[in-house]
N, C-alpha and C positions, 0 to 999 in steps of 0.2 A: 824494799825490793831486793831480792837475792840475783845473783848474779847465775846464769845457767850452765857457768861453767861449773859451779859449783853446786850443778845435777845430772853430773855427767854420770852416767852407770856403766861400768866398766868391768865387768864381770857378766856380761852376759853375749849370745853369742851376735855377729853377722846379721840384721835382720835383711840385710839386701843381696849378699849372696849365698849365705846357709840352706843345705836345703833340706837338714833338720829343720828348720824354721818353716821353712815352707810345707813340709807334712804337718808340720802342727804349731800353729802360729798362736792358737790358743794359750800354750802354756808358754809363750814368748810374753804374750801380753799381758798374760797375769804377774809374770816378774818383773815385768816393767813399774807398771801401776800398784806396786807393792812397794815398789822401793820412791816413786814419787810418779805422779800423774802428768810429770810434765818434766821430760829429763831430757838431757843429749845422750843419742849413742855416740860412742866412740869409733866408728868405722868411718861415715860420711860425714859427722859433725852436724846431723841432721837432729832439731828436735822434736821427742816423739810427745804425740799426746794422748794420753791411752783412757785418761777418764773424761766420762759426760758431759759434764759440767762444762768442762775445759775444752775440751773439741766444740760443743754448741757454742761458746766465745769466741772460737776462731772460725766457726764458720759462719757464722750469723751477724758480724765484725763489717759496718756496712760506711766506713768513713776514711776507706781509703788506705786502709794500714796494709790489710796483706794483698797482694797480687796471685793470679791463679796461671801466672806465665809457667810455671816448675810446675803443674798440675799432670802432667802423662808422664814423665820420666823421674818427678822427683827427685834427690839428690844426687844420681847416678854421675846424673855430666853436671863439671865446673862451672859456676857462673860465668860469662862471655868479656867478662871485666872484673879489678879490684874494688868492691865495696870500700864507698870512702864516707865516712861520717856516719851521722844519725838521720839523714835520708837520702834515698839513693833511690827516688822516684826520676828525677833527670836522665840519670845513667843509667834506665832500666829503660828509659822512652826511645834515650840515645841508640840504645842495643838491643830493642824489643825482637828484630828480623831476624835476629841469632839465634834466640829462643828456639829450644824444639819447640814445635806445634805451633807454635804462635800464630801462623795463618789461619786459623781452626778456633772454632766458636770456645771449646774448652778452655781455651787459654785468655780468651778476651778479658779488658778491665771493664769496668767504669762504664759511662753513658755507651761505650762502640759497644759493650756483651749485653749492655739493656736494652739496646735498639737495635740489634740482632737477633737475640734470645725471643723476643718478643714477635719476630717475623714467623721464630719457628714454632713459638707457644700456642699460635694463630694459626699453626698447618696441623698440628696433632692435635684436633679437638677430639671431646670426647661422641662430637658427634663422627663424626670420620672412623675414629677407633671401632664405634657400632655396627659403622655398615661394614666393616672389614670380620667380624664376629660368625658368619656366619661359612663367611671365606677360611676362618682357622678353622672351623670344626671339621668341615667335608676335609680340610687337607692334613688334621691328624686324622680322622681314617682309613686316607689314603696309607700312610707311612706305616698306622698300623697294620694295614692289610697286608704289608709286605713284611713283618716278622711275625703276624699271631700265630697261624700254623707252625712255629720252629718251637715255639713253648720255648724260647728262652728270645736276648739278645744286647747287644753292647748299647746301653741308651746313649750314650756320647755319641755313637758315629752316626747307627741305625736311626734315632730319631732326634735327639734335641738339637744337634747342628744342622740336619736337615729343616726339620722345621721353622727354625729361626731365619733362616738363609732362606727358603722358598718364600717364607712370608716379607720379608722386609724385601724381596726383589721384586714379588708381587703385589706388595702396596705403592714402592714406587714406580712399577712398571718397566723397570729391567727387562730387555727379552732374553726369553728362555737360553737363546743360543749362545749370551756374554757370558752368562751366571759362573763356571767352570772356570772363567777366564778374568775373569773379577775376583775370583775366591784366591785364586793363584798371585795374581799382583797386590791384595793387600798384603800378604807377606806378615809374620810375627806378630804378638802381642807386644805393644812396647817399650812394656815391663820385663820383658825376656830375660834371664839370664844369659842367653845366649843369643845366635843367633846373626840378621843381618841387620847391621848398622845404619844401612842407608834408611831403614824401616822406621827410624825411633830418633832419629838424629840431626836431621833440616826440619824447617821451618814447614815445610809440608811435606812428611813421610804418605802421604797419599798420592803426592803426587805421580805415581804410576799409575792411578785411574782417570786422570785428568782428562785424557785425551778424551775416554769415553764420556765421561760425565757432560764433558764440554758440549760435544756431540748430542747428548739428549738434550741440555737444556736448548743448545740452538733450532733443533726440531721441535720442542713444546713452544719455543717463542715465535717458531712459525706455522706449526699445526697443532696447539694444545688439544691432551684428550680429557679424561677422569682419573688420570691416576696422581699420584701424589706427585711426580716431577710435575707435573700438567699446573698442580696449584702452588707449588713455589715460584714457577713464573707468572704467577698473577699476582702475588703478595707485594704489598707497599710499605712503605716505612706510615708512621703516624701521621708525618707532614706529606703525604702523597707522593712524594719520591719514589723513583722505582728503582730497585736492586741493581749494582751492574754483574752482569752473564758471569764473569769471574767467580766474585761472592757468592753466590746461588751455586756453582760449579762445588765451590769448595761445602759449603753450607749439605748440599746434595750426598758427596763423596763420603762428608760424616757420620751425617745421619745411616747414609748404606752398612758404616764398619760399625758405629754404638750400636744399630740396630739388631747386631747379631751375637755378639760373645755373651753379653752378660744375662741375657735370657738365657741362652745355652746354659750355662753356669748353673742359675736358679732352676733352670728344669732336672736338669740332672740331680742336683743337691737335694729338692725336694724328693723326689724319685726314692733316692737313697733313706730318706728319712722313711719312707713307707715300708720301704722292703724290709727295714732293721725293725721295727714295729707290727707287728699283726695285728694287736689292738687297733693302735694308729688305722693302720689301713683298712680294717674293716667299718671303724667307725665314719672313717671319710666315704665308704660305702653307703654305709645308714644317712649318712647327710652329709650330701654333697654340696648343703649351705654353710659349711664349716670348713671347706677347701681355704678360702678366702683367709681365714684366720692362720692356717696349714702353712700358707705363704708369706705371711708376716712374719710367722716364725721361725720359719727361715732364714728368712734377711735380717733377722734380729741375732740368730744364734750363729750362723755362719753364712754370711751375704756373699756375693759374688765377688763384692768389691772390698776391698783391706784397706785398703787407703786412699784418702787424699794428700793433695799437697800444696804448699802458698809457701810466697813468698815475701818475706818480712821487708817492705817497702822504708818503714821508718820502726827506729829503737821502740820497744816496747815493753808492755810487759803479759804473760797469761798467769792466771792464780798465784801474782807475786812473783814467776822466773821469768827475771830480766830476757828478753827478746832482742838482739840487737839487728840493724837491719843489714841486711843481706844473708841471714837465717831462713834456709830451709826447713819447713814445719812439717812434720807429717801425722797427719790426721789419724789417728788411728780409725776405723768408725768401726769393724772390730771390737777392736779393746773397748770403744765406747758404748755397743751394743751391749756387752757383757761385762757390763760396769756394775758390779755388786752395792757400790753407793746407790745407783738409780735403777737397778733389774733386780729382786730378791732372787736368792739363787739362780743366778743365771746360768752354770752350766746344765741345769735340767730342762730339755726342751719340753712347753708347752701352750699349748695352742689357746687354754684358757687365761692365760697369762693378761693382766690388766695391765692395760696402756701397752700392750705388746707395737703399736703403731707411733711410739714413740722411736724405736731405732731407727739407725744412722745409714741401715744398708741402702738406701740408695741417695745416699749425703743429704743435707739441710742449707736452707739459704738460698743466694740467687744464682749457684751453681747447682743445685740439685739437680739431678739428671730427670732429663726431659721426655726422656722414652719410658720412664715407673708404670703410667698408664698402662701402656703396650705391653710390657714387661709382665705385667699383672694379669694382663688380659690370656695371654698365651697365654704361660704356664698355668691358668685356671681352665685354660679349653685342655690343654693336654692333661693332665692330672683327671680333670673330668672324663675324658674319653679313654685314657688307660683305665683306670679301675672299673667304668662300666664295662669293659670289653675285656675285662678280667678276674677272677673268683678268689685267686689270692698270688703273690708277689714275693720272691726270695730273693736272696741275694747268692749270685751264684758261686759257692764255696770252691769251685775248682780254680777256677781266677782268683778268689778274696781271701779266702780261710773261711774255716769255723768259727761260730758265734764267737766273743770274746779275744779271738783271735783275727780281727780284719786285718789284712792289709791294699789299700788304697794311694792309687799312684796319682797326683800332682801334677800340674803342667809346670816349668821351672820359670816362676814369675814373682815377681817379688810385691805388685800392686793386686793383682787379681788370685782368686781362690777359683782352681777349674781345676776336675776331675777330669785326668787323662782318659778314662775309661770308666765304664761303669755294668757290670756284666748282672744280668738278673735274670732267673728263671721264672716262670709263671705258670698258672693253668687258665685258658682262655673261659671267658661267662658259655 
């Protein structure tokens, strides 16, 4: 077993506040996983893990070693305590309420994230997804019908944060006249570089929606309708138990804020992959059964999400580097998507790519994100309904530059990969 101190890489830059790194995180991760798959940086002390192999061991890790309490903020803020020994599962239990997030299903351990996770596994079927399919199509035409006639428009603002935002309000039934006022109090990504603290730094950075949420559930528990809050208050644990209104509060709150950025993210990024392609785009023309593939490859090549994160409960070890416990891990899934060991030339996007459904973009394990469905679903109804409602797709060079010359602005976040903008011209079918 080597010791991780001795894979510490230290000539390379910032990965948590550069924001070189952050326009191109790609070539971060290649020099990472060049010099070992599993190394510390030197700025937070945080180890990174940039190949396949070695991320699917820590995240598929099902005995108790790593905790997902560091999963939203990752190494940013100091542990709540001095790590003492070789497990620090007591002192983690002791100090769990410090944790950011910790109220909040992402952050759960053990049997409490499997008998929660499992209430919300049981509210996003694929059958519910279905009947909501028909609800995304009519409301990208709507969003579409309000830029086709400009023959251009910014897909971040104009549609994919729209879209995502209308549908997750109107699957849980959100009314219309909160929406504005909910988008405003969840406040930052809280991966931010910047930004407000209060957002990214208690134990419930939601809790500015509380009041509301609190509020629908107690109207669903006394006048349940069809909408999605309607069936998280009908949901039971396995042993018949019922939820208390709190949980469901918070359970609710989350699904409202995962239900929206990281769709955005993938819609946009897909978008871009079209515009930069003509090939590409007209082929997903001729067969709109191959959209489906369009989208794996996405989240394979540049996913929405960069990172995970755990924390090292007991001394360990990943491919031989000693892990000691109170080690912040971070995931690359990234670096592990575009792991040259397990993707053959992975910087060339392609949609024929085999086993392309192997990558990490929407993480592995009993954390993998629970909205992929959803995620998948949109962004094949939008992609779907841009291209037939359009004949071909640019990128608009007054914003970007000329071919070969993009430039492409960033949200400054060090977990998430979101295009501040995204401008494109078109010619409507």
């Amino acid at each position: 077993m080597s010791s991780a101190e001795t894979e510490t890489t230290t000539d390379v830059r910032d990965f948590y506040s550069d924001p070189a790194v952050i326009d191109d995180p790609r070539s971060y991760f290649d020099a990472m996983r060049s010099k070992c798959p599993v190394a510390k940086e030197p700025y937070l002390n945080s180890l990174m893990v940039t190949g396949y192999d070695e991320a699917m061991e820590v995240l598929t890790r099902k005995d108790g070693t790593f905790s997902s309490l560091t999963s939203v903020v990752g190494p940013k803020l100091p542990l709540p305590f001095q790590p003492e020994g070789d497990d620090i599962s007591e002192q983690v239990e002791a100090h769990r309420s410090e944790f950011p997030w910790s109220a909040h299903l992402v952050c759960f351990d053990g049997e409490v994230h499997a008998k929660n996770r499992a209430l919300m596994t049981s509210l996003l079927t694929y059958k519910r997804l279905k009947a909501n399919e028909d609800y995304l199509y009519g409301l990208a035409d709507r969003l579409i019908d309000g830029f086709i006639g400009n023959g251009r428009c910014n897909v971040v603002t104009d549609y994919a944060h729209a879209t995502t935002t209308y549908a997750i309000c109107d699957i849980l039934g959100i009314p219309e006249e909160h929406r504005a006022e909910l988008l405003q109090l969840i406040g930052p990504v809280p991966s931010q570089l910047d930004g407000d603290a209060a957002h990214k730094v208690g134990a419930d950075p939601l809790i500015f929606l509380k009041e509301r949420f609190d509020q629908y559930i107690a109207e669903r528990l006394e006048n349940p309708g069809d909408d999605l809050l309607s069936e998280l208050t009908r949901l039971r644990y396995k042993d018949g138990s019922v939820p208390e209104p709190d949980l469901l509060s918070r359970l609710a709150r989350f699904l409202y804020g995962a239900g929206q950025d990281t769709t955005s993210r993938l819609i946009a990024r897909s978008i871009l992959e079209l515009a930069e392609d003509r090939e590409l785009q007209q082929h997903m023309r001729a067969e709109p059964g191959r959209i489906p593939d369009l989208i794996e490859e996405v989240l394979r090549y540049d996913a929405p999400v960069k990172c995970a994160y755990r924390l090292a409960l007991k001394t360990t070890e990943v491919a031989g580097v000693e892990v000691p416990a109170g080690t912040v891990v971070n995931i690359a899934l990234s670096a592990a998507s575009n792991d040259p060991e397990h993707f053959e030339n992975p910087g060339k996007f392609d949609i024929d790519r085999p086993g392309n459904r192997d990558h990490l973009g929407f993480s592995k394990g009993v954390h993998g994100c629970l909205g992929a469905p959803l995620g998948r679903l949109e962004t094949r109804v939008t992609l779907e309904r841009i291209l037939a409602r359009t004949s071909d797709i640019r990128i608009d060079e007054e914003h970007h530059g000329p071919p070969g010359d993009r430039t492409y602005r960033f949200e400054p976040t060090y977990t998430f990969r979101s295009l501040a903008d995204l401008y494109i011209e078109f010619d409507p079918a």
